[in-house]
C-alpha positions as CSV (number, residue, x, y, z in Angstrom):
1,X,103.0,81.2,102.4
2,X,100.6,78.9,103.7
3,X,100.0,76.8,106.5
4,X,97.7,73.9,107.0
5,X,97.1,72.1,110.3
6,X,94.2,69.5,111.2
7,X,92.8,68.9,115.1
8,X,90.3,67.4,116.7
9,X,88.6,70.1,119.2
10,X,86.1,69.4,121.4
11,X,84.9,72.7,121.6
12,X,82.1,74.3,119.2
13,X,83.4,75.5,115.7
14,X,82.4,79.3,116.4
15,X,84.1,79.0,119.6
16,X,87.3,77.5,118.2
17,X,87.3,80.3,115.2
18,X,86.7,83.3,117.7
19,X,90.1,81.8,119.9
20,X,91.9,81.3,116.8
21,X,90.9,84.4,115.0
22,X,92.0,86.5,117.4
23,X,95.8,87.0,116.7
24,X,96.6,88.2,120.2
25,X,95.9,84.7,122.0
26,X,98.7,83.0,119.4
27,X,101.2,82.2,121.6
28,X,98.4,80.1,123.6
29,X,98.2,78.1,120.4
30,X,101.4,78.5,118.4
31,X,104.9,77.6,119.8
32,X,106.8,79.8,117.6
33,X,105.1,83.1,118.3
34,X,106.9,84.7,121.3
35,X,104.4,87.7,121.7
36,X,101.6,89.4,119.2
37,X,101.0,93.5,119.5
38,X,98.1,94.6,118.0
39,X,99.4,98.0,116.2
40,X,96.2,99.3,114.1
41,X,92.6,98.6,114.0
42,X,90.1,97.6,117.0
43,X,90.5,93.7,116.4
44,X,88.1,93.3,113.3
45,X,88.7,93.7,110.0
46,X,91.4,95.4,108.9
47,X,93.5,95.6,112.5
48,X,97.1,95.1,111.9
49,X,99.2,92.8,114.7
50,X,103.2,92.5,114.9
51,X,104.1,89.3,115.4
52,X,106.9,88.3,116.9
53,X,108.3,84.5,116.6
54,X,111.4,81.8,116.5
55,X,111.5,79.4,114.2
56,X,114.8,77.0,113.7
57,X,117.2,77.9,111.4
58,X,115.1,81.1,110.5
59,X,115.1,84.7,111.0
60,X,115.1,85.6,115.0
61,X,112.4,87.7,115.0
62,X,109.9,88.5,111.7
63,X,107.1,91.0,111.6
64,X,103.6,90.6,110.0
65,X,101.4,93.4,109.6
66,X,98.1,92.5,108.4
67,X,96.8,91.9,105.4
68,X,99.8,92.6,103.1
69,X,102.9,92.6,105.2
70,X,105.7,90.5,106.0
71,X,109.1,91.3,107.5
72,X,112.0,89.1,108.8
73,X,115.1,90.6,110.7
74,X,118.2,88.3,109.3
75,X,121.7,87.8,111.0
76,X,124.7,87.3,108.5
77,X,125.3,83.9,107.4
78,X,128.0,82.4,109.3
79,X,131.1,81.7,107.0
């Protein structure tokens, strides 16, 4: 899965990547994202983050585990 998103920031680049990089400010930046735990690691390479989010019409609450993991809680389809 990928997603791409362009902005305009006026704010240096490092800056910018250092904010963004850090997966426990998402839900400063990203709507969807409820709340981030960081579960492994000491925030460099390697740490591994729960991250909890709504989307529409998808899963109430997924889990991604960095680098490999991803995890979605479903309800049963309505019938």
């Amino acid at each position: 899965m990928t997603f791409h998103l362009d902005l305009d920031i006026a704010a240096p680049a490092g800056r910018v990547f250092d904010f963004v990089a850090d997966f426990t400010t998402m839900p400063r930046w990203y709507s969807a994202v409820r709340r981030v735990e960081r579960v492994g690691g000491a925030g460099g390479l390697g740490t591994r983050y729960e991250v909890y989010r709504d989307l529409p019409g998808g899963p109430p609450a997924t889990k991604c585990r960095s680098p490999h993991t991803w995890r979605a809680r479903r309800s049963p389809s309505p019938r």
